[in-house]
Every structure is written in structure tokens, then in C-alpha cells.
VORO-679001 format. One record per residue (C-alpha): residue in three letters; x, y, z. Coordinates in nm, 2 decimals. Example, Ala and Ser with C-alpha at 12.3 -4.5 7.8 and 13.67 -1.06 7.14 Angstrom:
REM VORO-679001
{'ala'; {1.23; -0.45; 0.78}}
{'ser'; {1.37; -0.11; 0.71}}
***
This chain:
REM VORO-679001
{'unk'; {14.39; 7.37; 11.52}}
{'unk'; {14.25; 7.03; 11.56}}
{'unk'; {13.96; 6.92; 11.25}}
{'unk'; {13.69; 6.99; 11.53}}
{'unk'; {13.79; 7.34; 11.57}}
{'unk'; {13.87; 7.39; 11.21}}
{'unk'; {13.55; 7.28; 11.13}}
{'unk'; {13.37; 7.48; 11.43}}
{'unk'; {13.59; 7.86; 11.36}}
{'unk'; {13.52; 7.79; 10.99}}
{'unk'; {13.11; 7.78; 11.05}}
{'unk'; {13.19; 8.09; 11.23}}
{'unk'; {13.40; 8.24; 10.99}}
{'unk'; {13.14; 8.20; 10.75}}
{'unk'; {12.85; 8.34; 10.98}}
{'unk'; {13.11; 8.67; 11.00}}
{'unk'; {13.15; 8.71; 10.62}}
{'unk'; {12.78; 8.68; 10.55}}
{'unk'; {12.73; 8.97; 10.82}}
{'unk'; {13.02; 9.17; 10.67}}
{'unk'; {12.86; 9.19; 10.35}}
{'unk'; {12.64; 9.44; 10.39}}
{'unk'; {12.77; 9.56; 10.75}}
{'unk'; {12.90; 9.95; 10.76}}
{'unk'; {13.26; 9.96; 10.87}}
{'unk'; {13.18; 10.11; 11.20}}
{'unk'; {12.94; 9.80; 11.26}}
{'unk'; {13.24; 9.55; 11.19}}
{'unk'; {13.47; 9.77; 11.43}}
{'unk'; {13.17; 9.71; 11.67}}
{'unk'; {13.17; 9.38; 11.61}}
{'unk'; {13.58; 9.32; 11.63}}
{'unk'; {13.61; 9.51; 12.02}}
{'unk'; {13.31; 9.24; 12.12}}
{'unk'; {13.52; 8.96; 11.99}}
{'unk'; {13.83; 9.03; 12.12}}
{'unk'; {13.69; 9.11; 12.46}}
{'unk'; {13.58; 8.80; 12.47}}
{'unk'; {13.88; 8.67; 12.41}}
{'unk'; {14.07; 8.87; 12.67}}
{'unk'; {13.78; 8.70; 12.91}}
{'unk'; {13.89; 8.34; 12.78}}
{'unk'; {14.23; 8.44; 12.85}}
{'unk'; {14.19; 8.53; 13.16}}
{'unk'; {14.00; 8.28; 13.30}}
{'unk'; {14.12; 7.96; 13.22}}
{'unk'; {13.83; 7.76; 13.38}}
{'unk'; {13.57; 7.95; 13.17}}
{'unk'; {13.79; 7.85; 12.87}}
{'unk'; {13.79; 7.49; 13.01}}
{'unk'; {13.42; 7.50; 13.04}}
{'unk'; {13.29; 7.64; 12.74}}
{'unk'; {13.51; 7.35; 12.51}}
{'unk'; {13.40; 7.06; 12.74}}
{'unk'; {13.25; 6.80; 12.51}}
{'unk'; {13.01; 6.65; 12.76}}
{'unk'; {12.83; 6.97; 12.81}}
{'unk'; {12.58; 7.04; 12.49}}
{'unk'; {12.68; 7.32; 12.27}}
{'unk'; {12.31; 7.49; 12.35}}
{'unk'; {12.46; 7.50; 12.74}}
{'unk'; {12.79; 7.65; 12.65}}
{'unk'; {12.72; 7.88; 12.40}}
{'unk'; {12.40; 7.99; 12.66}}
{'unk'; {12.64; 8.02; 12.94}}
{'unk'; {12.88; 8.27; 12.74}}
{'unk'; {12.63; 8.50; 12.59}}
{'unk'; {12.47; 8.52; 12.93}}
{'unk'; {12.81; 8.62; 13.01}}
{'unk'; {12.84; 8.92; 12.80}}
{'unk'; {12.49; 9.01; 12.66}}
{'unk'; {12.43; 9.40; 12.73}}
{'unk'; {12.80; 9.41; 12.76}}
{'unk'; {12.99; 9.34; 12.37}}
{'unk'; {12.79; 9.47; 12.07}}
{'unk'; {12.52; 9.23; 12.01}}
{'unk'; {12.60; 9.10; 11.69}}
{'unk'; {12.90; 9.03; 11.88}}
{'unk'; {12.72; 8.86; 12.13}}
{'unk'; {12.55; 8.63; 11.85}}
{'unk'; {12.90; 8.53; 11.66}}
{'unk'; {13.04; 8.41; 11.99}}
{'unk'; {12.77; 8.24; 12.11}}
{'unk'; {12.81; 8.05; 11.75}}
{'unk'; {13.20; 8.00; 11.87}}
{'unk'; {13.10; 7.87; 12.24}}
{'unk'; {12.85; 7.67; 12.06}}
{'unk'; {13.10; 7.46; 11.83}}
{'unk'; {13.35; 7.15; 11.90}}
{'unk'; {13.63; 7.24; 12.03}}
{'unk'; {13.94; 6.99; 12.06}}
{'unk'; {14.15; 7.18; 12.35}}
{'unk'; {14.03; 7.49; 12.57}}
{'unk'; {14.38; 7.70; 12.38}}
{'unk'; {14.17; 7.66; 12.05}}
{'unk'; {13.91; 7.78; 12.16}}
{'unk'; {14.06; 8.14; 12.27}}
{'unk'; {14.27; 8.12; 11.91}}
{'unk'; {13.96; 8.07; 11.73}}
{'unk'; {13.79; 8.46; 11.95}}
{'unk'; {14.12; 8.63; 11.88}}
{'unk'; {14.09; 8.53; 11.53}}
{'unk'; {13.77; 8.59; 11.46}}
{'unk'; {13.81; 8.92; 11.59}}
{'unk'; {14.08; 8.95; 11.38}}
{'unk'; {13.90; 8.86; 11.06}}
{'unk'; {13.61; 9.18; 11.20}}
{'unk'; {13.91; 9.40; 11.18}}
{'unk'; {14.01; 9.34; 10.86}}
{'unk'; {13.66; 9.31; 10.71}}
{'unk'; {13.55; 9.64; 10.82}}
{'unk'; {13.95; 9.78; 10.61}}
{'unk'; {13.78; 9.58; 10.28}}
{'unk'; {13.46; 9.72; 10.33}}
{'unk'; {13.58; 10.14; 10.39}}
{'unk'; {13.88; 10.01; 10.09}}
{'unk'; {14.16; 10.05; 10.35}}
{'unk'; {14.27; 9.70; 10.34}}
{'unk'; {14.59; 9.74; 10.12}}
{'unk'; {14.71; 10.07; 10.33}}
{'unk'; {14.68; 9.88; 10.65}}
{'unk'; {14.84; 9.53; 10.56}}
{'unk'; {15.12; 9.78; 10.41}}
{'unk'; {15.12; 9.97; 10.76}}
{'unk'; {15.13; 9.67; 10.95}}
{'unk'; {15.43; 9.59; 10.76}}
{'unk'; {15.63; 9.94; 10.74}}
{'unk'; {15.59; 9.90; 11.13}}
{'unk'; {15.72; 9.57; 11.20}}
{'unk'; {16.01; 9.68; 11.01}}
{'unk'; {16.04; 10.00; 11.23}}
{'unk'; {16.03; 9.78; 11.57}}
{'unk'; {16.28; 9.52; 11.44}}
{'unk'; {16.54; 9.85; 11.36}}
{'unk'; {16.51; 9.99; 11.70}}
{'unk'; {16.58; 9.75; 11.96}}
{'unk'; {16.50; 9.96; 12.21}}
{'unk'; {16.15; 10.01; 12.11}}
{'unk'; {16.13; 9.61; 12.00}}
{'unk'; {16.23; 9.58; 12.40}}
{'unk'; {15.99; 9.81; 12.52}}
{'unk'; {15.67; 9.67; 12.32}}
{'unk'; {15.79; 9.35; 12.43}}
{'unk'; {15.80; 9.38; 12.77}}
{'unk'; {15.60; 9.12; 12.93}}
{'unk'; {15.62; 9.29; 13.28}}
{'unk'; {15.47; 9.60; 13.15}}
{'unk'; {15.08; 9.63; 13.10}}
{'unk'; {14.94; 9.57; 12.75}}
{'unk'; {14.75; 9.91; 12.75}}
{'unk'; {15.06; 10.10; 12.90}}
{'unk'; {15.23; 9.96; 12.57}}
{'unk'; {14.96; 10.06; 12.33}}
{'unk'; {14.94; 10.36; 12.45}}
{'unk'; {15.29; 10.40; 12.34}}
{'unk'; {15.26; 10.28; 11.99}}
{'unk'; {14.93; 10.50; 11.98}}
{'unk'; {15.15; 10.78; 12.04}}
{'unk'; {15.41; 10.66; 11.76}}
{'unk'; {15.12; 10.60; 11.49}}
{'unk'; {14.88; 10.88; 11.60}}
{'unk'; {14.79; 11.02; 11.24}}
{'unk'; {15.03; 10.81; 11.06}}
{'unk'; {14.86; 10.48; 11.04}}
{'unk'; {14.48; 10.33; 10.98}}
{'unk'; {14.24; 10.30; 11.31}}
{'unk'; {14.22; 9.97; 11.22}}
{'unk'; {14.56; 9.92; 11.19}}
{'unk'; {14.63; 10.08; 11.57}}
{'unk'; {14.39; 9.85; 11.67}}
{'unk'; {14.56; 9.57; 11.50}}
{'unk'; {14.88; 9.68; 11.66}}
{'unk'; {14.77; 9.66; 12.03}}
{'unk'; {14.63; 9.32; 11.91}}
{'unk'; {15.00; 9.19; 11.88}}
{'unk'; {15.06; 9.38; 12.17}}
{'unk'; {14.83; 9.15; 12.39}}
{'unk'; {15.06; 8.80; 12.22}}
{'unk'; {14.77; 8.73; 11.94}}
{'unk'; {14.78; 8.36; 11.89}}
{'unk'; {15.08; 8.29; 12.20}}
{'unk'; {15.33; 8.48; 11.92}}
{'unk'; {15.59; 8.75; 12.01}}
{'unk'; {15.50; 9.07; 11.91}}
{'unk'; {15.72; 9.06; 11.56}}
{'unk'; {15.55; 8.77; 11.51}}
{'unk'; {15.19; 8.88; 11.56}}
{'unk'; {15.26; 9.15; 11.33}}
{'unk'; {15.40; 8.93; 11.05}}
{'unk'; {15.07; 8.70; 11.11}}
{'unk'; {14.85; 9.01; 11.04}}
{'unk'; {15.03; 9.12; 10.77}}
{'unk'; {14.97; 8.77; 10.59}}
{'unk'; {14.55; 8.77; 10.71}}
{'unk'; {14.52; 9.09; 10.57}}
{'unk'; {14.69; 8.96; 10.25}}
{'unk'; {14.49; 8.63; 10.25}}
{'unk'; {14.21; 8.87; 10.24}}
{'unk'; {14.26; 9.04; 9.99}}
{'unk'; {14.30; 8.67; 9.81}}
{'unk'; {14.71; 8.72; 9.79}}
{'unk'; {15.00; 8.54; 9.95}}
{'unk'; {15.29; 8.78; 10.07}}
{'unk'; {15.66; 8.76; 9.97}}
{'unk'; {15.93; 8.89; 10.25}}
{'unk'; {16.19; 9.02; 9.96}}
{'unk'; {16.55; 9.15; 10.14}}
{'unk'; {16.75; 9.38; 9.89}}
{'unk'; {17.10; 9.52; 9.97}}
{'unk'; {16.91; 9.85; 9.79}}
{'unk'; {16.58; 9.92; 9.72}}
{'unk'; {16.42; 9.83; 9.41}}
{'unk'; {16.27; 10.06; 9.18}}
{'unk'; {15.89; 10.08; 9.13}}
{'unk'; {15.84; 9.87; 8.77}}
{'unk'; {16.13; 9.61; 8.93}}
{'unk'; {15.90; 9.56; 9.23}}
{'unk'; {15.60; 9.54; 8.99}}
{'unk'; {15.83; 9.32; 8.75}}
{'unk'; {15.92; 9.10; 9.06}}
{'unk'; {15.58; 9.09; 9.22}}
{'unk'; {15.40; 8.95; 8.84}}
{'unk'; {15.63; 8.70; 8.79}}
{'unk'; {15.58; 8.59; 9.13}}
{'unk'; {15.24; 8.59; 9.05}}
{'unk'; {15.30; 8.32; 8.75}}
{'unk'; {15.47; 8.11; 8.94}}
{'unk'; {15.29; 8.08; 9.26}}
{'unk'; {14.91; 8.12; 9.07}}
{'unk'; {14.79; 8.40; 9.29}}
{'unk'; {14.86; 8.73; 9.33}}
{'unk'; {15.12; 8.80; 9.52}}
{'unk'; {15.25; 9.10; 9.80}}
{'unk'; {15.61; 9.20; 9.77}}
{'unk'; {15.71; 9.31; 10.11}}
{'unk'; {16.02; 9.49; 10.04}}
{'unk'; {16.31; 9.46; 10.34}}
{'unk'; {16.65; 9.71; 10.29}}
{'unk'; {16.95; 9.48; 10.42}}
{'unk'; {17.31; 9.65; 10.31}}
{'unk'; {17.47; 9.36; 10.46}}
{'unk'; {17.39; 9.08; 10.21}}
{'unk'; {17.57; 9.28; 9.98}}
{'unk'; {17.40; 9.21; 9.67}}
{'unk'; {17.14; 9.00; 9.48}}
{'unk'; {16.79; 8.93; 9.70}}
{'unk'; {16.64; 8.66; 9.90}}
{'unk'; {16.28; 8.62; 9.84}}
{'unk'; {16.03; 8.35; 10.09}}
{'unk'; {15.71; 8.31; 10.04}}
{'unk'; {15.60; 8.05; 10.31}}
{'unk'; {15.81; 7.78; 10.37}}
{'unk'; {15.93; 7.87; 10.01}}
{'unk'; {16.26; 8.05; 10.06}}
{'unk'; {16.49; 8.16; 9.77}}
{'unk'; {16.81; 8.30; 9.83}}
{'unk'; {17.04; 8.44; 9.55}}
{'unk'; {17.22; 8.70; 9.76}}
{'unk'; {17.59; 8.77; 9.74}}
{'unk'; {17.67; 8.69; 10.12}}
{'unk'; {17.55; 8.38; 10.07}}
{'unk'; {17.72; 8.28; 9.74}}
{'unk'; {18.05; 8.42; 10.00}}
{'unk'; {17.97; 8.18; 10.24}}
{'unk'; {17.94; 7.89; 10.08}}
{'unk'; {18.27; 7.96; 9.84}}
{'unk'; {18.45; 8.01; 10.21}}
{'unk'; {18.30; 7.67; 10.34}}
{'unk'; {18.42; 7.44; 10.05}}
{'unk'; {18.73; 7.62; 10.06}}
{'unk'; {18.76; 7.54; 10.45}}
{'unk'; {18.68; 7.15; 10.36}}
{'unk'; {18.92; 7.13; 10.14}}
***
């Protein structure tokens, strides 16, 4: 985003958090199906979108002309926090729709802190991500732009039917619908690091040839911890093929000490020589 929308999602954002705290998780769950209905609306109707970000029109007008749109329709606190969004700056009609996914998002996530689930469904966001990228077949099928977004939650309800968090089903069908414009793998990684940002930590994508004991993750995750001055999720990934040793990346930070990789690069200067 743009510093206008920045600056307009973050009043928002801050409207949500001062509602969260002392919201029921039921009422945020409320609160996150308004949102993101609204933001299947933007998406849908691209004039609407272009509308309610046009700069000449006062915010009073737009954020009037949306909640006249879907008063008696979304919860209604729902219907205040996107009036506040319709209300704001916003520097291209795409930010706009961003900023309702997001915010929706952020419901989601506040109502898993609130009922203490937020760690079991960042972790379940996770474990699944990893189960779609090992089946290819099912990564196919989830992906499938042709097929309808509700025919494909309906699947992965099916697959995490009393396995997995309500809020983190929910979360799931929001990759499903391309949160943010991102493939499904990568809507899932996004969530993963929103619920981790959350909960005030960063995440670390760690790929083992075998998986690592319980105290090494702990040992592992600490010293991450030290060096990056905030807790830090270890996101553990089982990879045979790298041989040995582990990669670790933690944003743009990537740290690779695997064996393949020490292999490749003895086989390169060998093949320059």
C-alpha cells in the first residue's frame, strides 16, 4: 500500500483492536464474515471499488454510500468498521479491497487471541500448507481457478472437519478466494505470518533433512530469538533431499547451511576450473 492507505487501514485497524478488546469471540467472528463480505462486494464490482476511493468525492459521501449498501445486511459493527474504511484516502481502488480483506483478516485472528486459540490455528495454518504442497493433486484442485471458491471450500471443509480451528477453516477458504491477489500457498503462508505478527513474533521457515527434536526446536527457536530481538516461530519443513544440515529464512533473511548446497557449490568450482 500507498502512505494514504497505510495511513487510512491503520485508523481502521486501530478502531478494530479497540473493539476486540472487550468483544466475545463470537462477536469478532460476526464482525470478520461482515468484512469480508464486503470485500467479496468490492471485488466484484469494480466500479463500486472505483467509487468509494475517488478522491473528489468527500469521505462523508463514500463511507455513506457503502454502509447504505450493506446496513441490515453484515453485522453492524461491521457495518461501522467499513464505513470507517470507505471513509479514508485511498491511493488506488486495488487498496482499497486489500485493506476489507485484511481487516477481516485481522477480525479472524482477534477473535483466536481472544478464545486463546491463536497459536493452534497459526500452527494449523501451517501443518496444512505443508499438506497441499505434498499432494499435488489436491494443491491442483484448491487451485483451480475454473472451479467455484465455495465448491473448493467445501472440499477442504471436508479435509479439516474436526481437525482444525473454526477460525482456521474460515481462514482457509479465505486463501481459497486469492486473499491479497496471492495463490493459494501463498495466502496460506501470509496468514501464517498475521497470526504470528499477532501474537508479537516473526516466523522462521526451517527445512531439515529429519525432524528435530523438541529441546533442539526450542534450542533453535531462543537463539533465534537473540538474534532477531523478538520472539520467534520455528515452522519446521521435513526435506530428505537436502541431505543434511538446515536452511532457516526468516523474511528476506535466508540462511542456508544444508549439505546439498555445500555439494553444489564444491561441483560448480570444480566445473570452472
Amino acid at each position: 500500500m500507498q502512505a494514504a492507505s497505510r495511513e487510512s487501514y491503520a485508523a481502521a485497524a486501530e478502531r478494530l483492536d479497540a473493539y476486540a478488546r472487550g468483544a466475545e469471540p463470537a462477536a469478532l467472528a460476526a464482525v470478520a464474515d461482515g468484512l469480508l463480505a464486503v470485500a467479496g462486494l468490492l471485488r466484484e464490482q469494480p466500479r463500486l471499488r472505483r467509487a468509494l476511493s475517488d478522491p473528489a468525492r468527500p469521505g462523508a459521501d463514500r463511507a455513506g454510500l457503502l454502509t447504505g449498501l450493506v446496513q441490515g445486511k453484515i453485522d453492524a459493527d461491521a457495518v461501522e468498521l467499513a464505513g470507517a474504511l470507505a471513509g479514508g484516502r485511498w491511493s488506488a481502488p486495488s487498496e482499497l479491497l486489500e485493506a476489507a480483506e485484511r481487516l477481516g483478516v485481522e477480525a479472524l485472528l482477534a477473535g483466536a487471541d481472544r478464545a486463546g486459540d491463536l497459536g493452534e490455528v497459526e500452527d494449523e495454518l501451517f501443518r496444512f500448507g505443508q499438506v497441499v504442497a505434498a499432494d499435488a493433486d489436491l494443491s491442483n484442485t484448491l487451485s483451480d481457478p475454473i472451479a467455484p471458491v465455495a465448491q473448493r471450500a467445501e472440499l477442504t471443509r471436508a479435509l479439516l472437519e474436526g481437525k482444525a480451528k473454526p477460525t482456521t477453516v474460515r481462514l482457509v477458504e479465505v486463501a481459497l478466494a486469492g486473499f491479497g491477489g496471492r495463490s493459494v500457498s501463498g495466502a496460506l503462508t501470509r496468514l501464517v505470518e498475521l497470526a504470528a505478527d499477532r501474537r508479537d513474533r516473526q516466523v522462521a521457515y526451517v527445512t531439515v533433512a529429519a525432524p528435530l527434536a523438541e529441546d533442539e526446536e526450542h534450542r533453535l527457536g531462543s537463539r533465534l530469538t537473540e538474534l532477531y530481538g523478538r520472539e520467534v516461530s520455528v515452522k519446521q519443513t521435513v526435506d530428505p533431499e537436502i541431505l543434511g544440515g538446515m536452511s532457516v529464512q526468516i523474511g528476506a533473511d535466508l540462511y542456508d547451511g544444508t549439505v546439498l548446497r555445500r555439494l553444489i557449490e564444491t561441483r560448480n568450482a570444480l566445473a570452472k576450473r
